[in-house]
C-alpha positions in Angstrom: 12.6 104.0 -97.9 13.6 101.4 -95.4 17.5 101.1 -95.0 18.8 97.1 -96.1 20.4 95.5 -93.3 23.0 93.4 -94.4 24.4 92.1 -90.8 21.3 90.5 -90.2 21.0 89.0 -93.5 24.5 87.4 -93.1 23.6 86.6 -90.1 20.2 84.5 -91.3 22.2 82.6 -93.4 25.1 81.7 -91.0 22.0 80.4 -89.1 20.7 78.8 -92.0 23.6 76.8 -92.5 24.0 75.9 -89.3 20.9 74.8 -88.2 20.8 72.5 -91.6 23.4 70.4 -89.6 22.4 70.9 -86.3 18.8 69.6 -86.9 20.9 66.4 -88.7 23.3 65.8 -86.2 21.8 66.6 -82.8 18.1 66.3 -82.8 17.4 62.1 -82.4 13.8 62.4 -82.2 12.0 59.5 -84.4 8.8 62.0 -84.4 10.7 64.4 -86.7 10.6 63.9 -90.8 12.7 65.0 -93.4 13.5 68.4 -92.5 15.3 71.1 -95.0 15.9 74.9 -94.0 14.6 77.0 -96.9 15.0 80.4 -94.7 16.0 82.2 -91.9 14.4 85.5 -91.2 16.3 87.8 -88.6 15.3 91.0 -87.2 17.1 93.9 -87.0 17.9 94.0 -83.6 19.3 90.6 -83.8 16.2 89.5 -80.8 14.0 86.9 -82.9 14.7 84.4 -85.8 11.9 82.8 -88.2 13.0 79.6 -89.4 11.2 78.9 -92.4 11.5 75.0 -93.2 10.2 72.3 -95.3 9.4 68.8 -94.5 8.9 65.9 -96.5 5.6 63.8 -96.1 2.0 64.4 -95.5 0.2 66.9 -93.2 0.7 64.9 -90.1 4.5 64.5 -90.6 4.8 68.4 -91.0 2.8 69.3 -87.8 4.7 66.8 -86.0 7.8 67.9 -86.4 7.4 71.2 -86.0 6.0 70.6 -82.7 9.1 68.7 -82.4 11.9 71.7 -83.7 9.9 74.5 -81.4 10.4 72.3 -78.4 13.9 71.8 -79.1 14.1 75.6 -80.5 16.0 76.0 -77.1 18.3 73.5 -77.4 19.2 74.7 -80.8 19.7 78.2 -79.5 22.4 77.1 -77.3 24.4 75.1 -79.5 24.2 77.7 -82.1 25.4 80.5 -79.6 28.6 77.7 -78.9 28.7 78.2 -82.9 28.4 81.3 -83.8 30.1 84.4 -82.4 27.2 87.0 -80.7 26.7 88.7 -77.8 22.9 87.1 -78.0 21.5 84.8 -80.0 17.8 85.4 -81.4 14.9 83.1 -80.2 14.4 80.4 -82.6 10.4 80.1 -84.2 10.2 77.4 -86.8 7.3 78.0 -89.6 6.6 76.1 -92.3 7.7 77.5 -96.0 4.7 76.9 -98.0 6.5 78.6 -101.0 7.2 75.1 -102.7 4.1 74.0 -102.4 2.5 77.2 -104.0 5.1 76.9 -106.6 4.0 73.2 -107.3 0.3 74.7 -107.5 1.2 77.2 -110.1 3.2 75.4 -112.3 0.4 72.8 -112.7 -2.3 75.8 -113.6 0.7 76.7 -116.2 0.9 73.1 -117.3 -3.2 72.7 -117.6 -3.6 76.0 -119.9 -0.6 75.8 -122.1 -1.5 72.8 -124.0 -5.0 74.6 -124.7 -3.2 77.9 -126.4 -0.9 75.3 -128.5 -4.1 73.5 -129.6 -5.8 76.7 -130.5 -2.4 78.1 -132.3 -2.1 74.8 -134.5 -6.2 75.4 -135.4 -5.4 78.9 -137.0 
């Protein structure tokens, strides 16, 4: 069984939180949309970081501006290494978190079959 790594799990959400307001405060590119960080994933050796984010709006707002944080995923290295105290700061790869909308997806299937088994309940 696979040992837990804590360090890199408080790590990833260190990141989290400061990527939240460094995507707010520094990036001033129009292209980018609403942009929440739902994730950071971290690997053990501390080399690579997946940024797992949701954005607000349609398909073309989401590819846009994550076209927009991978280009600045450099930028947002170095003023996180300014931040935070490591001898190397992982390379930044933002991914969309399609979690929500699976959630969203799920809960209407719920929704669409649960009125059916209170109809059938009420008929017996």
């Amino acid at each position: 069984m696979p040992r837990d790594y804590p360090r890199s799990r408080r790590i990833g959400d260190q990141m989290q939180r400061d990527l939240a307001v460094l995507i707010r405060d520094e990036i001033k590119d129009p292209r980018l949309g609403m942009v929440t960080v739902s994730a950071v994933d971290v690997t053990r050796d501390l080399a690579y970081a997946r940024v797992y984010v949701t954005v607000l709006g349609d398909a073309q707002v989401r590819s846009e501006s994550l076209n927009v944080l991978n280009r600045a995923a450099g930028f947002l290295r170095r003023l996180l290494g300014q931040r935070m105290v490591l001898r190397t700061v992982p390379q930044l790869k933002f991914v969309y978190d399609e979690s929500i909308e699976r959630g969203e997806r799920l809960s209407k299937l719920i929704d669409s079959v649960a009125p059916r088994d209170d109809d059938q309940e009420q008929n017996d």
